[in-house]
C-alpha positions in Angstrom: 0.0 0.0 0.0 1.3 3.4 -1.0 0.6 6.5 1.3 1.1 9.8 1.4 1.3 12.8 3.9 -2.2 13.8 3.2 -3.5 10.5 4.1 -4.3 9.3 1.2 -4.2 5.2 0.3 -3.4 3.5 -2.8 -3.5 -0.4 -3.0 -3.1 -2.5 -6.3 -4.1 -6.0 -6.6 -3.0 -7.8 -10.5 -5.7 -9.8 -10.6 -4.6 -11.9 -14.1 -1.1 -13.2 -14.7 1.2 -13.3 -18.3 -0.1 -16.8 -18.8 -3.6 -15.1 -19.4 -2.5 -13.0 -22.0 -0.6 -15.8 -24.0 -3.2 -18.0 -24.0 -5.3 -14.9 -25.7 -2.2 -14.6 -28.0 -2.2 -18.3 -28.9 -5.9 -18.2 -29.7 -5.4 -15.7 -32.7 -2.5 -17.7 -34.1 -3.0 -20.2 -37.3 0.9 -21.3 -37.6 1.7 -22.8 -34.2 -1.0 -22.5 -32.1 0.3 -24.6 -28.9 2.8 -21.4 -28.6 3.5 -17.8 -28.3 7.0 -15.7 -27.5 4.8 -12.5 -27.2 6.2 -11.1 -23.6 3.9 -8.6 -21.1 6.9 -5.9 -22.2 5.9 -6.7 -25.9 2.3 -6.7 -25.8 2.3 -3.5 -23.5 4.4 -1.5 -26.0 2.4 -2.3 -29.6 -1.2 -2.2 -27.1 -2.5 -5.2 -28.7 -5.7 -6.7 -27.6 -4.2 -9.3 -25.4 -3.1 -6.3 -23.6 -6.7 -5.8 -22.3 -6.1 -9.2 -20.7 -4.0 -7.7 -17.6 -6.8 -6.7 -15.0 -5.9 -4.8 -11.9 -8.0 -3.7 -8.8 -6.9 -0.4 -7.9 -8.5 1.2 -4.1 -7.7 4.4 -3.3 -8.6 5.5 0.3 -9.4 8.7 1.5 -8.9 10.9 -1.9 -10.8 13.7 -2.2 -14.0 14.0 -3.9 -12.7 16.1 -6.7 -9.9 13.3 -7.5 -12.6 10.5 -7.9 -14.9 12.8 -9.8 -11.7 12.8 -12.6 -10.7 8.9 -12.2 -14.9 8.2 -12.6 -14.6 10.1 -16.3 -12.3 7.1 -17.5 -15.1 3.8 -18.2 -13.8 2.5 -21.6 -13.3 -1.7 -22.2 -15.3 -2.6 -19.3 -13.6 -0.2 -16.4 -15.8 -0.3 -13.3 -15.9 2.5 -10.8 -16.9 2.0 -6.5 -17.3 5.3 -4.9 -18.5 5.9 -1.4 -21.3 8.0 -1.0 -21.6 11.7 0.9 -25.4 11.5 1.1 -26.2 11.6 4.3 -29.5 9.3 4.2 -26.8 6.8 3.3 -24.6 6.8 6.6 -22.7 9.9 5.4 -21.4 11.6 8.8 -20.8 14.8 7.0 -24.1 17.0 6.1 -22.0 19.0 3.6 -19.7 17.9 1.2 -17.5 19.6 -1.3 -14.6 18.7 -3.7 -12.3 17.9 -1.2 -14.5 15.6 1.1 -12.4 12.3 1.4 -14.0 9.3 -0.5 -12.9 5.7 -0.9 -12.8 4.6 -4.7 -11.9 1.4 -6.1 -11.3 0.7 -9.6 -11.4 -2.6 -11.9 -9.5 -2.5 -15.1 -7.2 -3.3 -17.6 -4.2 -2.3 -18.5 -4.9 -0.9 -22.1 -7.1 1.8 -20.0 -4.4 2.4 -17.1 -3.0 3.5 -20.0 -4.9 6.1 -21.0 -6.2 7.0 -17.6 -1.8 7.8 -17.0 -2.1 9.7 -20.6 -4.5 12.0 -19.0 -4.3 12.5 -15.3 -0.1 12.9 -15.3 -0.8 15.4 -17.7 0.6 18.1 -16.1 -3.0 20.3 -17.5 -4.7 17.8 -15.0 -5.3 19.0 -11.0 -2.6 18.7 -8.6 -4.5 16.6 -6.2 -5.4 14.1 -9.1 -1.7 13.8 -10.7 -0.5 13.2 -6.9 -3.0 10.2 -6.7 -2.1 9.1 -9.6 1.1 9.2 -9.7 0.7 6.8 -6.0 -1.6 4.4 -8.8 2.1 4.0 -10.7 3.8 3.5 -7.8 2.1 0.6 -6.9 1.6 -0.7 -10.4 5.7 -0.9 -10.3 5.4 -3.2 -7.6 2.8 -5.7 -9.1 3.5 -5.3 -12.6 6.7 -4.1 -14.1 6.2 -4.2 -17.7 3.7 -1.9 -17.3 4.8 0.7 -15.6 7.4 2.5 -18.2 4.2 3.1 -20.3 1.9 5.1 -17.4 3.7 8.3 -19.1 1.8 11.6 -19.7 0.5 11.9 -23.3 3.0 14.2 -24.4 5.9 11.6 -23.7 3.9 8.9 -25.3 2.9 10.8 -28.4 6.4 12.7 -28.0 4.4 16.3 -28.6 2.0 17.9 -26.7 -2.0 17.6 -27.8 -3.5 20.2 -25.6 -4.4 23.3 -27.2 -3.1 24.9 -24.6 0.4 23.7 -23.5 1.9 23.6 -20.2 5.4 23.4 -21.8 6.4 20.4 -19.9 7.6 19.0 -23.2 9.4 21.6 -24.7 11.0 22.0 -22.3 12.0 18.4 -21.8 12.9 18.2 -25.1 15.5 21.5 -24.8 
């Protein structure tokens, strides 16, 4: 579990293994079909199909409301959102709550959309509070699956230019 001084809590389960994604691999082959040499590292970096094969459980404790409010925007291939509620007829012990109320969040997906969730939320365009949260996400997704992690980059690195229409100059000046 990755914390942080604000109290926030970031656990990762991997909930598939690399034998999952082969046997995906193998399924689409006509030549030999009893074997593949396709690696996590491989599949990760050409974001093939089997790709969407690696499923994590990501729960984030204690984030505040705005935070989960940008995580919740990103539901593509199947990714499942859990948020803890603020109403108070549902055992909320607050009677107000605002952007930075602290809710628990857990996430199921795959690693094609940890992907683009990174893509967007390092983004340096992104809130403060959400890049810090996600950048605890990575942290732990180093621990339980290395492969992945080199490609949890910020759009900019992966597309090696900047898409926004209005830059923050992070890559400019990365590239000077």
């Amino acid at each position: 579990m990755n914390k942080n001084w604000k109290g926030w809590e970031v656990e990762v389960e991997k909930i598939t293994t690399e034998e999952d994604m082969k046997e995906a691999c193998i399924w689409t082959l006509n030549d030999h079909p009893e074997k593949t040499t396709m690696t996590l590292q491989q599949i990760y970096k050409c974001l093939h199909s089997p790709a969407r094969t690696q499923w994590f459980k990501i729960r984030m404790k204690n984030i505040p409301t705005s935070v989960s409010v940008h995580l919740v925007r990103h539901n593509i291939g199947g990714t499942l959102h859990y948020v803890k509620t603020n109403r108070p007829d549902r055992g909320s012990k607050s009677t107000v709550s605002d952007r930075n109320t602290p809710v628990n969040h857990m996430i199921w997906c795959n690693a094609e959309e940890l992907i683009n969730i990174a893509h967007k939320r390092l983004c340096f365009k992104s809130e403060g509070p959400t890049i810090d949260v996600m950048r605890l996400i990575v942290g732990e997704i180093a621990n339980v699956d290395p492969d992945l992690y080199p490609h949890l980059v910020p759009m900019c690195v992966y597309l090696q230019r900047c898409p926004e229409l209005r830059t923050c100059g992070f890559f400019q000046e990365m590239v000077e």
